[in-house]
C-alpha positions in Angstrom: 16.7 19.4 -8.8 20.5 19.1 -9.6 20.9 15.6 -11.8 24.3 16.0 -11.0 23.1 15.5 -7.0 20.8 12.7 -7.7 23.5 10.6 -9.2 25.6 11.0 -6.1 22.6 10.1 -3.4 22.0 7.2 -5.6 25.4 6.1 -4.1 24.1 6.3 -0.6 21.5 4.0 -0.6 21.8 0.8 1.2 22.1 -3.0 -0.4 18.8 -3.9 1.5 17.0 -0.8 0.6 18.4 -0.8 -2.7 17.2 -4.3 -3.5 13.5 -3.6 -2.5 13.6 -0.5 -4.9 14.9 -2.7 -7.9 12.4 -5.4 -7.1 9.8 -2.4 -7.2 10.5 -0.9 -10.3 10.9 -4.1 -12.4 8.1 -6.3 -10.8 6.0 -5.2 -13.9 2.8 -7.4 -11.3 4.7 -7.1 -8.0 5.6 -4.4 -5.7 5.7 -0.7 -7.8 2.8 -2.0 -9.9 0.4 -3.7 -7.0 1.9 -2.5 -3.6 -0.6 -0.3 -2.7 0.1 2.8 -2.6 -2.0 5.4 -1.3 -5.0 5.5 -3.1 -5.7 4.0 -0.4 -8.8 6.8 1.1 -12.3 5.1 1.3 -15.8 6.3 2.2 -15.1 7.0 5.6 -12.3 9.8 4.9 -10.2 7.2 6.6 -6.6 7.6 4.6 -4.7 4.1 4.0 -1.3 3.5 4.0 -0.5 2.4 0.2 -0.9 5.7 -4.1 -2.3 5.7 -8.2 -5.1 7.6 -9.1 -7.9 7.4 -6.8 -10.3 4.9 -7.5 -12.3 4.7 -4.4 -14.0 1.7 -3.9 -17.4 0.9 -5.4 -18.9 -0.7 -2.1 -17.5 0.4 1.0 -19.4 -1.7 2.9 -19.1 -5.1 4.8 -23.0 -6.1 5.4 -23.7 -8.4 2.6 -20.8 -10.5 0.8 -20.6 -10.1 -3.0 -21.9 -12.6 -5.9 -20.0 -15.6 -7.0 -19.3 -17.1 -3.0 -19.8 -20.2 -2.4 -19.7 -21.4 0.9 -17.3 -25.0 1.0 -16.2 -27.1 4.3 -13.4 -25.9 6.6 -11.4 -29.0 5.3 -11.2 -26.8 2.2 -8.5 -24.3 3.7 -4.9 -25.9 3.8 -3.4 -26.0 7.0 -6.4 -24.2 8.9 -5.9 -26.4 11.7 -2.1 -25.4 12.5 -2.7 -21.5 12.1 -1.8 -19.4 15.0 -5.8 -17.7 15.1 -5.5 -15.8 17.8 -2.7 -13.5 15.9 -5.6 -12.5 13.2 -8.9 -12.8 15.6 -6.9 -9.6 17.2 -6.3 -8.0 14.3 -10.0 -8.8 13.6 -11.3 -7.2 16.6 -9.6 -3.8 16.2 -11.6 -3.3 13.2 -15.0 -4.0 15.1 -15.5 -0.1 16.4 -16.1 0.2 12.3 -17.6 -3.0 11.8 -20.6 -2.9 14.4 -22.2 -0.4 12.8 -22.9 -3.1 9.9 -26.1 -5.8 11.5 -24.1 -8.4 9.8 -21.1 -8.2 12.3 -22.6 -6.7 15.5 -23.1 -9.7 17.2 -20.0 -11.2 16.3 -18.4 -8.4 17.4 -20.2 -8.3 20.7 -19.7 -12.1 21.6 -16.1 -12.2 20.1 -14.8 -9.7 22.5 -14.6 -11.5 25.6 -13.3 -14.4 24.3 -10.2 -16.2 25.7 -7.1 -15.5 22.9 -6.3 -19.1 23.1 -5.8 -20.7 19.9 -8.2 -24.1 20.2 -11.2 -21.3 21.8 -10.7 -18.6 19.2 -10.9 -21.9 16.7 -14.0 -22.9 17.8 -15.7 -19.9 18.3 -14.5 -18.7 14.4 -15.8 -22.3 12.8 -19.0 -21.9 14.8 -19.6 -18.2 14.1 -18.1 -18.4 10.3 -18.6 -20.4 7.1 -15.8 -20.3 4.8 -16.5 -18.9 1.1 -15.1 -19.8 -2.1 -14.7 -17.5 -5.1 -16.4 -19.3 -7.9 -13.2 -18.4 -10.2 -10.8 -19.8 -8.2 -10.8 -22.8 -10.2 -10.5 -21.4 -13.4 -7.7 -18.6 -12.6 -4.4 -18.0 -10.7 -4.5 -15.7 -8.1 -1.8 -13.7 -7.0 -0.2 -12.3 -3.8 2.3 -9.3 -3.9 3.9 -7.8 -0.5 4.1 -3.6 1.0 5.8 -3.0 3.7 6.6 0.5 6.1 9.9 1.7 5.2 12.5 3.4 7.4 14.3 6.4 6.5 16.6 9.3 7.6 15.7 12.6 7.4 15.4 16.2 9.0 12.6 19.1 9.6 14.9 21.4 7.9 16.9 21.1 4.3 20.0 21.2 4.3 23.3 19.7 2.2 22.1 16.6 3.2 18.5 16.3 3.4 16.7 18.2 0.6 13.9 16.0 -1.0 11.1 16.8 0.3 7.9 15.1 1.7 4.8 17.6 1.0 1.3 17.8 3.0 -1.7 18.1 0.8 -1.5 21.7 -1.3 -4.3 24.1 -0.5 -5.3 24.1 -3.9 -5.6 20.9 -4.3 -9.8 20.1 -5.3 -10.9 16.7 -5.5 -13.8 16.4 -8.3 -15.4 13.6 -9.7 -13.6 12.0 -13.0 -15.2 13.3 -16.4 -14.0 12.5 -19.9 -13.0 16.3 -20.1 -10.3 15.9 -16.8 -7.5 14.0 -16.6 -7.7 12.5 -13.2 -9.6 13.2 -10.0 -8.1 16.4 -8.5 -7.8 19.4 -9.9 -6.1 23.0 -8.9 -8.3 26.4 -8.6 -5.7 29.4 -10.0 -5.9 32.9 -8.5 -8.5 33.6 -10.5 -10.5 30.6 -9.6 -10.3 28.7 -12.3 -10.1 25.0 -11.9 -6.8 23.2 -13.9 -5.5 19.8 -14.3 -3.6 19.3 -10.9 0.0 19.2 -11.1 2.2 16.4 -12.2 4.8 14.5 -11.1 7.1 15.9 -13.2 5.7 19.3 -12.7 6.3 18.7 -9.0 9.9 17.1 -9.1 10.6 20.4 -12.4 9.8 22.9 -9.5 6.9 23.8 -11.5 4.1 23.7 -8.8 6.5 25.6 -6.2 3.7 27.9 -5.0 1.2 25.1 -4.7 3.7 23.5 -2.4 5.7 26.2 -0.6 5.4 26.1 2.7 4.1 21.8 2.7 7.0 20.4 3.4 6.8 18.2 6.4 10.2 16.8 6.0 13.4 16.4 4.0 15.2 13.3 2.7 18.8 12.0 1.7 17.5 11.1 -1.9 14.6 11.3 -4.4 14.6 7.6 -4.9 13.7 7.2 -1.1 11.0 10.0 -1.8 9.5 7.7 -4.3 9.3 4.4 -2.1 7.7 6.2 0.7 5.1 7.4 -2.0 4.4 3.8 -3.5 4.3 2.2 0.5 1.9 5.0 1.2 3.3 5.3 4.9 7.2 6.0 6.2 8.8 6.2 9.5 11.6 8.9 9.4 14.2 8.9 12.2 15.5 13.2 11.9 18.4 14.4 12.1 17.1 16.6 14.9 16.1 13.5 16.9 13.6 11.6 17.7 11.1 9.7 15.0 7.9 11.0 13.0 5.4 9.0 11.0 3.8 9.6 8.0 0.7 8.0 6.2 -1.1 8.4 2.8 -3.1 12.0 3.1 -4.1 12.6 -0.5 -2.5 12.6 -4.8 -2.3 14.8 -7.1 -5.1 12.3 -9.3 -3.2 10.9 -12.1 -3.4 6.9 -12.6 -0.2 4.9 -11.7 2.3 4.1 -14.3 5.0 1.5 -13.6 8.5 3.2 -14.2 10.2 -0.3 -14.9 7.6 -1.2 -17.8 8.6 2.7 -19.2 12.7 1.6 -18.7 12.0 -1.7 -20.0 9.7 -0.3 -22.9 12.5 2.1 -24.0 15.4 -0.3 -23.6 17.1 0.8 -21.2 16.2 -2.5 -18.9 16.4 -5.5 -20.7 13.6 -7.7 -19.0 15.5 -10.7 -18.6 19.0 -9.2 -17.5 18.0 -6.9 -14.9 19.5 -6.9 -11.4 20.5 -4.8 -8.7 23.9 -4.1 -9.8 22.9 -2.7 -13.5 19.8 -0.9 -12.4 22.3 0.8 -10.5 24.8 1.2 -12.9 22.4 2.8 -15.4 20.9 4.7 -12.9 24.6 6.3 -12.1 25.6 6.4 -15.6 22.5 8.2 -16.8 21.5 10.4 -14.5 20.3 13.0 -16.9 17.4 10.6 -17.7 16.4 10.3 -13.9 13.4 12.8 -14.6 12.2 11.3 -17.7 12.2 7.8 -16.0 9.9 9.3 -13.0 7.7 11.8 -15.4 6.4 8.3 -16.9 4.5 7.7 -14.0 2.2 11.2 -13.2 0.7 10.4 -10.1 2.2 11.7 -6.5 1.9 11.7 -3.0 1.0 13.7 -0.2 1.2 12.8 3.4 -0.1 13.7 6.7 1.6 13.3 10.4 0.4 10.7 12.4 1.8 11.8 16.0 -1.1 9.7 17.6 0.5 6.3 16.4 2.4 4.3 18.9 5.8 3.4 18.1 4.9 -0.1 18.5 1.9 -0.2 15.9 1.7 -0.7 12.4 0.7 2.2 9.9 -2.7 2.6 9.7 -4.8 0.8 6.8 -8.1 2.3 4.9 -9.8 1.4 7.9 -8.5 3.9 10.2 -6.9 1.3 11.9 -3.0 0.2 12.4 -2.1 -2.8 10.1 -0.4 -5.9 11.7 2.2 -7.4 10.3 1.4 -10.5 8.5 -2.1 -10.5 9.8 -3.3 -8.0 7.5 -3.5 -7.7 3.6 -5.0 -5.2 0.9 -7.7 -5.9 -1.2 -10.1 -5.4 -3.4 -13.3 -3.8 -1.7 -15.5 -4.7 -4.8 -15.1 -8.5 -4.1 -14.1 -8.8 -0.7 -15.4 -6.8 1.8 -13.1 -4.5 4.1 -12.5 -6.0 7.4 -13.5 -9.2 6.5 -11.5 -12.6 8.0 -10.0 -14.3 4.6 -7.7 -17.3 4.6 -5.2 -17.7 2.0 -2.9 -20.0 0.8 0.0 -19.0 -1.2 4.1 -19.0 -0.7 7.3 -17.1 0.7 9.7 -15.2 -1.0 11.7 -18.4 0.3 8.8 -21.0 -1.4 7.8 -22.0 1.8 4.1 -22.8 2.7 2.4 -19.4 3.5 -1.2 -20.7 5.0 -2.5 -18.0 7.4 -5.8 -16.6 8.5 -5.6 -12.6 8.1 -7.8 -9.4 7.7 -8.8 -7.6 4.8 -7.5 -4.1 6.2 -6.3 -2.2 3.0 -6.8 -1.3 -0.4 -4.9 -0.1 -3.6 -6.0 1.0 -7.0 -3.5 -1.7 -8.2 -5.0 -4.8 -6.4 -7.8 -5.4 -8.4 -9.8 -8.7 -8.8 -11.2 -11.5 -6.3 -7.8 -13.5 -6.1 -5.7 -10.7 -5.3 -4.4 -9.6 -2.3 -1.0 -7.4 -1.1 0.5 -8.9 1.8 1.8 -6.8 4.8 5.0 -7.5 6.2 5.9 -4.8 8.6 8.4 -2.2 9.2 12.1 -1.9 8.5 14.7 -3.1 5.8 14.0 -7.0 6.5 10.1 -6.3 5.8 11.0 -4.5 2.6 13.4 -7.1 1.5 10.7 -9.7 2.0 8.1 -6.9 0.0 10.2 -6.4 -3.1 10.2 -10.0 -3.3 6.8 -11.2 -2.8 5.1 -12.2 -6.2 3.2 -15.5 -5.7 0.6 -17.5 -6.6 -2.8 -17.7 -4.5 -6.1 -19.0 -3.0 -8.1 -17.4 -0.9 -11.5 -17.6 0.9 -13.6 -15.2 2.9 -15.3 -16.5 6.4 -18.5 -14.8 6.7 -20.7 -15.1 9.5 -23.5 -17.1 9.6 -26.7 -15.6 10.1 
Protein backbone atom coordinates (compact mmCIF):
# COMPACT_ATOMS: atom_id res chain seq x y z
CA UNK A 1 0.00 0.00 0.00
CA UNK A 2 1.40 3.37 -1.25
CA UNK A 3 0.76 6.03 1.95
CA UNK A 4 1.40 8.45 -0.59
CA UNK A 5 -2.06 7.02 -2.40
CA UNK A 6 -4.06 6.81 0.69
CA UNK A 7 -3.56 10.41 1.43
CA UNK A 8 -4.91 11.36 -2.01
CA UNK A 9 -8.21 8.83 -1.82
CA UNK A 10 -8.80 10.37 1.54
CA UNK A 11 -9.56 13.52 -0.70
CA UNK A 12 -12.34 11.65 -2.51
CA UNK A 13 -14.52 10.81 -0.03
CA UNK A 14 -17.79 12.47 0.35
CA UNK A 15 -19.02 15.09 3.20
CA UNK A 16 -21.87 12.53 4.10
CA UNK A 17 -19.70 9.53 4.00
CA UNK A 18 -17.03 11.30 5.58
CA UNK A 19 -19.06 12.31 8.52
CA UNK A 20 -20.36 8.78 9.29
CA UNK A 21 -16.64 7.62 9.33
CA UNK A 22 -15.59 10.45 11.84
CA UNK A 23 -18.59 9.66 13.99
CA UNK A 24 -17.30 5.93 13.77
CA UNK A 25 -13.90 6.29 14.81
CA UNK A 26 -14.37 8.79 17.70
CA UNK A 27 -17.78 7.33 19.18
CA UNK A 28 -15.47 5.70 21.77
CA UNK A 29 -19.57 3.74 22.80
CA UNK A 30 -21.21 4.51 19.45
CA UNK A 31 -20.77 3.34 15.98
CA UNK A 32 -16.88 1.80 15.43
CA UNK A 33 -17.04 0.50 19.00
CA UNK A 34 -20.86 -0.97 19.14
CA UNK A 35 -22.11 -1.12 15.37
CA UNK A 36 -21.99 -4.46 14.86
CA UNK A 37 -19.84 -5.68 12.81
CA UNK A 38 -19.63 -8.98 11.62
CA UNK A 39 -19.12 -11.16 14.39
CA UNK A 40 -22.16 -11.47 13.65
CA UNK A 41 -22.25 -15.78 12.65
CA UNK A 42 -24.56 -17.77 15.26
CA UNK A 43 -25.28 -21.41 15.75
CA UNK A 44 -27.09 -21.84 12.68
CA UNK A 45 -23.94 -20.99 10.34
CA UNK A 46 -26.23 -18.16 9.42
CA UNK A 47 -23.61 -15.04 8.80
CA UNK A 48 -24.94 -11.48 10.11
CA UNK A 49 -24.40 -8.40 8.65
CA UNK A 50 -22.24 -6.44 11.41
CA UNK A 51 -17.12 -7.76 12.83
CA UNK A 52 -14.61 -8.18 16.38
CA UNK A 53 -13.55 -11.32 17.47
CA UNK A 54 -16.03 -13.91 17.31
CA UNK A 55 -17.90 -14.42 20.36
CA UNK A 56 -20.76 -16.50 19.35
CA UNK A 57 -23.47 -16.32 21.43
CA UNK A 58 -23.93 -18.39 24.63
CA UNK A 59 -27.66 -19.32 23.94
CA UNK A 60 -28.83 -19.38 20.56
CA UNK A 61 -32.03 -20.13 21.34
CA UNK A 62 -35.47 -18.39 21.62
CA UNK A 63 -37.67 -21.13 23.77
CA UNK A 64 -37.36 -19.91 27.15
CA UNK A 65 -36.70 -16.06 28.06
CA UNK A 66 -33.66 -15.42 30.34
CA UNK A 67 -33.58 -14.56 34.30
CA UNK A 68 -34.31 -11.21 35.62
CA UNK A 69 -37.86 -10.54 33.37
CA UNK A 70 -40.48 -9.35 34.76
CA UNK A 71 -43.58 -9.21 33.16
CA UNK A 72 -45.32 -5.32 33.74
CA UNK A 73 -48.73 -3.90 32.00
CA UNK A 74 -48.74 -2.71 28.43
CA UNK A 75 -49.33 0.91 29.94
CA UNK A 76 -45.60 0.42 30.77
CA UNK A 77 -44.32 0.96 27.10
CA UNK A 78 -44.45 4.77 25.98
CA UNK A 79 -46.37 5.47 23.10
CA UNK A 80 -47.35 1.70 22.39
CA UNK A 81 -50.63 2.75 21.39
CA UNK A 82 -49.46 5.16 18.33
CA UNK A 83 -46.84 2.59 16.93
CA UNK A 84 -47.23 1.70 13.41
CA UNK A 85 -47.34 -2.50 14.44
CA UNK A 86 -47.84 -3.88 11.46
CA UNK A 87 -44.32 -2.45 10.13
CA UNK A 88 -42.56 -4.86 12.89
CA UNK A 89 -45.32 -7.83 13.14
CA UNK A 90 -43.80 -8.22 9.35
CA UNK A 91 -40.57 -8.15 10.14
CA UNK A 92 -41.65 -10.59 12.93
CA UNK A 93 -43.07 -13.00 10.69
CA UNK A 94 -40.06 -13.45 8.32
CA UNK A 95 -38.23 -14.82 11.13
CA UNK A 96 -40.89 -17.56 11.96
CA UNK A 97 -39.41 -20.32 9.24
CA UNK A 98 -36.53 -20.20 12.17
CA UNK A 99 -38.65 -19.59 15.01
CA UNK A 100 -41.29 -22.56 14.68
CA UNK A 101 -38.93 -24.92 15.25
CA UNK A 102 -38.88 -23.54 18.98
CA UNK A 103 -42.67 -24.92 20.94
CA UNK A 104 -42.61 -21.56 22.46
CA UNK A 105 -43.42 -19.69 19.13
CA UNK A 106 -45.05 -22.34 16.95
CA UNK A 107 -48.42 -21.40 17.55
CA UNK A 108 -47.81 -17.92 17.45
CA UNK A 109 -46.33 -18.38 14.37
CA UNK A 110 -49.17 -20.48 12.99
CA UNK A 111 -52.05 -18.18 14.08
CA UNK A 112 -50.14 -14.92 13.36
CA UNK A 113 -49.81 -15.66 9.71
CA UNK A 114 -53.09 -15.05 8.46
CA UNK A 115 -53.68 -12.18 10.19
CA UNK A 116 -54.98 -8.90 8.61
CA UNK A 117 -51.73 -6.23 8.65
CA UNK A 118 -54.02 -3.68 9.98
CA UNK A 119 -52.65 -1.77 12.72
CA UNK A 120 -55.71 -1.99 15.52
CA UNK A 121 -55.91 -6.27 14.46
CA UNK A 122 -52.11 -6.79 14.59
CA UNK A 123 -52.61 -4.74 18.09
CA UNK A 124 -54.92 -6.84 19.45
CA UNK A 125 -53.73 -10.03 18.38
CA UNK A 126 -49.88 -8.94 19.87
CA UNK A 127 -51.49 -7.76 23.49
CA UNK A 128 -53.51 -10.93 23.50
CA UNK A 129 -50.79 -13.37 22.43
CA UNK A 130 -47.79 -11.32 24.26
CA UNK A 131 -47.03 -10.01 27.81
CA UNK A 132 -44.51 -7.39 27.92
CA UNK A 133 -41.18 -7.98 30.09
CA UNK A 134 -39.15 -5.76 32.08
CA UNK A 135 -35.42 -6.20 32.68
CA UNK A 136 -35.10 -6.06 36.42
CA UNK A 137 -31.99 -3.48 35.90
CA UNK A 138 -33.68 -1.15 34.03
CA UNK A 139 -34.17 0.88 36.98
CA UNK A 140 -30.96 0.91 38.34
CA UNK A 141 -28.92 1.54 34.81
CA UNK A 142 -28.99 3.52 31.57
CA UNK A 143 -29.29 1.71 28.68
CA UNK A 144 -28.01 2.66 25.42
CA UNK A 145 -28.92 2.58 21.70
CA UNK A 146 -26.17 2.97 18.95
CA UNK A 147 -27.15 2.81 15.02
CA UNK A 148 -25.41 0.47 11.74
CA UNK A 149 -26.49 0.97 8.67
CA UNK A 150 -25.70 -0.65 4.77
CA UNK A 151 -23.32 1.47 3.13
CA UNK A 152 -23.08 2.26 -0.61
CA UNK A 153 -19.91 2.34 -2.46
CA UNK A 154 -18.18 2.38 -5.98
CA UNK A 155 -16.13 -0.14 -7.05
CA UNK A 156 -14.97 -2.65 -9.90
CA UNK A 157 -14.27 -6.63 -10.38
CA UNK A 158 -10.98 -5.69 -11.63
CA UNK A 159 -8.06 -3.26 -9.99
CA UNK A 160 -7.13 -0.68 -11.62
CA UNK A 161 -5.72 3.17 -10.99
CA UNK A 162 -8.79 3.74 -9.47
CA UNK A 163 -10.18 0.85 -7.66
CA UNK A 164 -7.41 -1.10 -5.78
CA UNK A 165 -8.43 -1.87 -2.17
CA UNK A 166 -9.67 -4.83 -2.08
CA UNK A 167 -12.70 -6.77 -0.53
CA UNK A 168 -11.42 -10.56 0.28
CA UNK A 169 -13.63 -13.94 0.55
CA UNK A 170 -12.75 -16.08 3.39
CA UNK A 171 -8.85 -17.52 2.89
CA UNK A 172 -8.61 -21.28 2.44
CA UNK A 173 -6.45 -21.49 5.29
CA UNK A 174 -8.39 -19.85 7.39
CA UNK A 175 -9.33 -22.71 10.60
CA UNK A 176 -11.72 -21.70 13.14
CA UNK A 177 -10.73 -23.35 16.66
CA UNK A 178 -12.03 -22.92 19.87
CA UNK A 179 -10.23 -19.95 22.05
CA UNK A 180 -7.51 -21.31 24.55
CA UNK A 181 -5.17 -19.22 26.71
CA UNK A 182 -2.32 -20.44 24.36
CA UNK A 183 -4.15 -18.60 20.97
CA UNK A 184 -4.78 -15.36 20.43
CA UNK A 185 -8.15 -15.35 18.89
CA UNK A 186 -10.50 -17.91 17.34
CA UNK A 187 -9.06 -18.66 13.84
CA UNK A 188 -5.99 -19.85 13.17
CA UNK A 189 -3.90 -20.53 9.68
CA UNK A 190 -2.47 -24.26 8.82
CA UNK A 191 1.22 -23.54 6.88
CA UNK A 192 2.32 -25.85 4.15
CA UNK A 193 3.47 -28.07 6.44
CA UNK A 194 0.36 -28.20 8.46
CA UNK A 195 1.09 -26.56 11.18
CA UNK A 196 -1.59 -24.36 12.79
CA UNK A 197 -0.40 -20.32 13.40
CA UNK A 198 -2.03 -17.33 14.75
CA UNK A 199 -4.27 -16.15 11.74
CA UNK A 200 -3.18 -13.13 10.10
CA UNK A 201 -3.63 -9.60 11.24
CA UNK A 202 -4.90 -6.62 10.15
CA UNK A 203 -1.86 -5.11 9.70
CA UNK A 204 -0.38 -8.23 8.24
CA UNK A 205 -3.17 -8.10 5.72
CA UNK A 206 -3.16 -4.20 4.87
CA UNK A 207 1.48 -4.83 4.99
CA UNK A 208 0.85 -7.41 2.14
CA UNK A 209 2.04 -9.90 4.45
CA UNK A 210 -0.71 -12.64 4.09
CA UNK A 211 -0.61 -12.15 0.12
CA UNK A 212 -0.73 -15.95 -0.46
CA UNK A 213 -3.43 -16.53 2.01
CA UNK A 214 -5.43 -14.04 0.07
CA UNK A 215 -4.40 -14.24 -3.61
CA UNK A 216 -6.89 -15.07 -5.71
CA UNK A 217 -10.04 -13.78 -2.76
CA UNK A 218 -10.64 -10.74 -3.93
CA UNK A 219 -14.24 -10.22 -4.75
CA UNK A 220 -13.95 -6.60 -5.48
CA UNK A 221 -11.89 -3.40 -5.51
CA UNK A 222 -12.48 0.00 -3.92
CA UNK A 223 -11.70 3.77 -4.42
CA UNK A 224 -10.02 3.89 -0.78
CA UNK A 225 -8.98 1.85 2.24
CA UNK A 226 -11.02 3.95 4.56
CA UNK A 227 -14.24 2.74 2.62
CA UNK A 228 -12.62 -0.86 2.99
CA UNK A 229 -12.80 -0.35 6.74
CA UNK A 230 -16.60 0.92 6.98
CA UNK A 231 -17.77 -1.92 4.93
CA UNK A 232 -15.85 -4.15 7.46
CA UNK A 233 -17.31 -2.51 10.69
CA UNK A 234 -21.26 -2.40 8.89
CA UNK A 235 -20.58 -6.06 8.12
CA UNK A 236 -22.57 -5.79 4.79
CA UNK A 237 -21.97 -3.27 1.56
CA UNK A 238 -23.67 -2.66 -1.64
CA UNK A 239 -21.08 -1.81 -4.37
CA UNK A 240 -22.34 -0.19 -7.67
CA UNK A 241 -18.98 -1.46 -10.40
CA UNK A 242 -17.50 0.20 -12.56
CA UNK A 243 -18.40 -2.59 -14.95
CA UNK A 244 -22.17 -2.08 -14.24
CA UNK A 245 -24.66 -3.22 -12.51
CA UNK A 246 -24.64 -3.65 -8.40
CA UNK A 247 -23.30 -6.61 -6.07
CA UNK A 248 -23.92 -7.23 -2.42
CA UNK A 249 -21.76 -8.34 0.16
CA UNK A 250 -22.40 -9.61 3.75
CA UNK A 251 -20.31 -10.74 6.79
CA UNK A 252 -18.71 -14.37 5.68
CA UNK A 253 -16.04 -14.85 8.43
CA UNK A 254 -12.60 -12.74 10.51
CA UNK A 255 -9.44 -13.29 10.87
CA UNK A 256 -10.35 -13.81 15.10
CA UNK A 257 -8.75 -10.94 16.78
CA UNK A 258 -11.07 -8.88 19.33
CA UNK A 259 -12.14 -5.37 18.09
CA UNK A 260 -10.12 -2.40 19.12
CA UNK A 261 -11.53 1.14 18.58
CA UNK A 262 -8.99 3.15 16.30
CA UNK A 263 -10.33 6.59 17.78
CA UNK A 264 -9.64 5.48 21.56
CA UNK A 265 -5.82 4.46 19.99
CA UNK A 266 -5.74 8.29 18.07
CA UNK A 267 -7.20 9.75 21.14
CA UNK A 268 -4.89 7.69 23.47
CA UNK A 269 -1.77 8.80 21.58
CA UNK A 270 -2.82 12.41 21.05
CA UNK A 271 -3.30 12.74 18.01
CA UNK A 272 -7.33 13.39 18.58
CA UNK A 273 -7.99 15.61 21.30
CA UNK A 274 -11.36 14.14 22.78
CA UNK A 275 -13.08 17.30 23.09
CA UNK A 276 -11.89 19.12 19.73
CA UNK A 277 -12.56 16.52 17.27
CA UNK A 278 -14.54 17.11 14.16
CA UNK A 279 -14.83 16.32 10.70
CA UNK A 280 -12.66 18.93 9.29
CA UNK A 281 -9.44 18.06 11.63
CA UNK A 282 -9.83 14.28 11.55
CA UNK A 283 -9.42 15.02 8.11
CA UNK A 284 -6.77 17.31 8.27
CA UNK A 285 -4.62 14.92 10.25
CA UNK A 286 -5.58 12.23 8.34
CA UNK A 287 -4.04 14.22 5.04
CA UNK A 288 -1.21 15.64 6.98
CA UNK A 289 -0.06 12.33 8.43
CA UNK A 290 -0.57 9.89 6.15
CA UNK A 291 2.55 7.94 7.07
CA UNK A 292 0.72 7.06 10.32
CA UNK A 293 -2.44 5.68 8.44
CA UNK A 294 -1.13 1.94 9.07
CA UNK A 295 -0.31 2.37 12.64
CA UNK A 296 -3.75 3.96 13.30
CA UNK A 297 -5.51 0.78 11.62
CA UNK A 298 -2.78 -1.98 13.06
CA UNK A 299 -4.37 -0.90 16.56
CA UNK A 300 -7.39 -2.58 15.82
CA UNK A 301 -6.27 -6.49 14.65
CA UNK A 302 -9.40 -7.86 13.71
CA UNK A 303 -10.64 -8.07 9.76
CA UNK A 304 -13.29 -8.98 7.54
CA UNK A 305 -14.15 -11.32 5.08
CA UNK A 306 -17.22 -11.31 2.87
CA UNK A 307 -19.37 -13.51 0.87
CA UNK A 308 -21.70 -12.54 -2.30
CA UNK A 309 -25.11 -12.55 -1.71
CA UNK A 310 -26.55 -12.61 -5.46
CA UNK A 311 -29.87 -14.14 -4.07
CA UNK A 312 -30.81 -10.80 -2.24
CA UNK A 313 -33.34 -8.59 -3.88
CA UNK A 314 -32.42 -5.21 -4.55
CA UNK A 315 -35.20 -4.05 -2.55
CA UNK A 316 -34.34 -5.97 0.87
CA UNK A 317 -32.22 -5.21 3.65
CA UNK A 318 -28.89 -7.15 4.33
CA UNK A 319 -29.38 -10.11 5.89
CA UNK A 320 -29.12 -10.25 9.93
CA UNK A 321 -27.71 -13.47 12.12
CA UNK A 322 -30.86 -14.97 11.38
CA UNK A 323 -30.51 -15.71 7.82
CA UNK A 324 -32.94 -13.25 7.19
CA UNK A 325 -32.91 -9.48 5.52
CA UNK A 326 -33.05 -6.77 8.21
CA UNK A 327 -35.75 -3.96 7.85
CA UNK A 328 -35.02 -0.70 8.25
CA UNK A 329 -35.98 0.59 11.54
CA UNK A 330 -37.85 -2.43 12.42
CA UNK A 331 -34.90 -4.44 13.34
CA UNK A 332 -32.03 -4.06 15.91
CA UNK A 333 -28.94 -6.05 17.18
CA UNK A 334 -28.67 -7.57 20.38
CA UNK A 335 -27.39 -9.32 22.83
CA UNK A 336 -28.54 -13.16 22.46
CA UNK A 337 -27.48 -13.90 26.13
CA UNK A 338 -30.35 -11.57 27.44
CA UNK A 339 -32.66 -11.21 24.81
CA UNK A 340 -33.48 -13.91 22.68
CA UNK A 341 -32.93 -13.63 18.76
CA UNK A 342 -36.05 -12.98 16.95
CA UNK A 343 -37.87 -11.92 19.77
CA UNK A 344 -40.54 -8.68 19.48
CA UNK A 345 -38.84 -5.90 21.95
CA UNK A 346 -40.15 -2.39 22.39
CA UNK A 347 -37.88 0.40 23.08
CA UNK A 348 -37.92 3.72 24.00
CA UNK A 349 -35.05 5.86 23.36
CA UNK A 350 -34.29 9.15 20.93
CA UNK A 351 -33.11 10.44 17.37
CA UNK A 352 -30.09 11.74 16.32
CA UNK A 353 -32.49 14.87 16.12
CA UNK A 354 -33.77 14.24 20.06
CA UNK A 355 -37.00 13.34 18.91
CA UNK A 356 -39.16 10.61 20.65
CA UNK A 357 -37.98 7.26 19.14
CA UNK A 358 -40.84 4.75 20.60
CA UNK A 359 -41.17 1.74 18.26
CA UNK A 360 -41.93 -1.85 18.42
CA UNK A 361 -39.00 -3.85 16.46
CA UNK A 362 -37.24 -7.35 16.18
CA UNK A 363 -34.27 -8.54 17.75
CA UNK A 364 -32.62 -9.68 14.29
CA UNK A 365 -28.84 -9.19 14.85
CA UNK A 366 -25.96 -9.40 16.99
CA UNK A 367 -22.39 -7.93 17.61
CA UNK A 368 -19.62 -8.84 19.89
CA UNK A 369 -19.76 -5.06 20.86
CA UNK A 370 -23.51 -4.90 22.03
CA UNK A 371 -23.28 -6.50 25.10
CA UNK A 372 -25.73 -6.34 28.11
CA UNK A 373 -29.68 -6.41 28.57
CA UNK A 374 -30.23 -2.57 27.78
CA UNK A 375 -28.35 -2.49 24.65
CA UNK A 376 -29.35 -2.62 21.44
CA UNK A 377 -27.82 -1.29 17.73
CA UNK A 378 -30.41 0.25 15.77
CA UNK A 379 -30.85 -0.40 11.91
CA UNK A 380 -31.37 2.31 9.73
CA UNK A 381 -31.08 1.15 6.25
CA UNK A 382 -29.08 1.67 3.22
CA UNK A 383 -27.33 4.64 1.63
CA UNK A 384 -25.58 7.99 2.76
CA UNK A 385 -28.75 9.34 4.74
CA UNK A 386 -28.85 5.91 6.80
CA UNK A 387 -25.23 6.27 7.58
CA UNK A 388 -25.49 9.86 8.49
CA UNK A 389 -28.29 8.98 10.92
CA UNK A 390 -25.83 5.69 12.11
CA UNK A 391 -22.69 7.67 12.84
CA UNK A 392 -24.87 9.76 14.92
CA UNK A 393 -27.00 7.46 16.90
CA UNK A 394 -25.73 7.29 20.67
CA UNK A 395 -28.68 7.47 23.00
CA UNK A 396 -30.13 6.60 25.92
CA UNK A 397 -32.69 3.57 26.32
CA UNK A 398 -35.49 1.27 27.61
CA UNK A 399 -36.41 -1.60 26.40
CA UNK A 400 -38.76 -4.60 26.98
CA UNK A 401 -39.24 -7.96 25.46
CA UNK A 402 -43.02 -9.36 24.57
CA UNK A 403 -43.00 -12.94 25.15
CA UNK A 404 -45.79 -15.12 24.47
CA UNK A 405 -47.94 -16.30 26.79
CA UNK A 406 -48.18 -19.80 27.38
Amino acid sequence: MRLQSVSRSFKKLSLVTYGAIVALVLQGCSSIDNIIIPERAVKTGSPGPSIYSIQEPAKFTVNKLPDGWTPVSWSNLPGWSDDAVEEAWQAFTRGCPSLQRQPSWKKICDDGQGIALHPVVVRRFIEERFTPYQHDSMGSATGLMTGYYEPFFEGSRQKNARFRYPLFATPSDLVRVKPQAKTPGSRMRRDASGRLLPYWTREDIELGRARNSLMGKEIVYLENPIEVFVAQVQGSVRIHLNEGGEIRLGYADANGYPYKSIGKFMIEQGWLPANQASMSSIRTWLEKNPDKYVSVMAANPSYIFFRELSHLPADSGPLGSLGIPLTPMRSIAVDPNFVPLGSMVYLASKTPEKQALQRLVVAQDVGSAIQGVQRADFFWGSGEHAGELAGRSKQPLSLWVLWPRL
